[in-house]
C-alpha positions in Angstrom: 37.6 -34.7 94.5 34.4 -36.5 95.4 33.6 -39.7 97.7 31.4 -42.3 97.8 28.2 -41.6 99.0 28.0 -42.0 102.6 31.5 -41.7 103.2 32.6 -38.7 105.4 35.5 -37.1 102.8 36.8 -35.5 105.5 40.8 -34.3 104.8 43.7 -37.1 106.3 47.6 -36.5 107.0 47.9 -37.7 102.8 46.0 -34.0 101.9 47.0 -32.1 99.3 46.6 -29.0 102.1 50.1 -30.2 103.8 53.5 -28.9 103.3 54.5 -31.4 100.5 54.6 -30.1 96.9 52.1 -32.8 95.1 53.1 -33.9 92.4 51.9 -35.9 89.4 52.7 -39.9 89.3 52.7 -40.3 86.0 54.9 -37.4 84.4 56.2 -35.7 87.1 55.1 -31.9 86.8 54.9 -29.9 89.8 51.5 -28.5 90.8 51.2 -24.4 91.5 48.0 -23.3 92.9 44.5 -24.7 93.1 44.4 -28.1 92.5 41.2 -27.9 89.9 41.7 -30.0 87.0 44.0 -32.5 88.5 42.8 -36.2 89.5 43.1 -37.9 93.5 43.8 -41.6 93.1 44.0 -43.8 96.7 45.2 -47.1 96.1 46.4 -49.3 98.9 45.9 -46.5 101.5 47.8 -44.1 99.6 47.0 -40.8 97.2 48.3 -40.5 93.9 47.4 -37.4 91.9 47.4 -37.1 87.8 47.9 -33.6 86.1 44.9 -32.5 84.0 47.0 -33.8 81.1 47.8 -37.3 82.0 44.2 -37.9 83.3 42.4 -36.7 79.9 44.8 -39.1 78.2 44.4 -42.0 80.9 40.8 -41.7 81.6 39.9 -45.2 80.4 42.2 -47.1 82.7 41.1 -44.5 85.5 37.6 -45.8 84.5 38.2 -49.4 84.5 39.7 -49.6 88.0 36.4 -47.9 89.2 34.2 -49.8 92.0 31.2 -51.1 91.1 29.3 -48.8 93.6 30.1 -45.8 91.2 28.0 -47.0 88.3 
């Protein structure tokens, strides 16, 4: 995961390092392990992750709801 430039991207209660399993919000799977090739989402205060999957085959509309400040 990155952050914005100047933000701190310091860990919050929503981490993936807690005791809930995370799991993808599109398709469901499980994660095991690492969390490498799988994509962090916050909208409306709240984390979403995508499997390595559904990201590749979303990565348009992940894109598009990009802030300005990225590009």
């Amino acid at each position: 995961m990155t952050s914005l430039p100047g933000s701190s991207g310091g860990e919050d209660a929503d981490s993936p390092t807690d005791s809930r399993p995370v799991v993808c919000a599109r398709c469901g799977t499980r994660a095991e392990g690492t969390l490498l090739t799988w994509t962090c989402s916050v909208e409306n205060g709240t984390r979403h992750y995508l499997c390595d999957t559904c990201a590749r085959e979303n990565l348009r509309a992940i894109e598009g709801r990009l802030d300005p400040a990225w590009w």
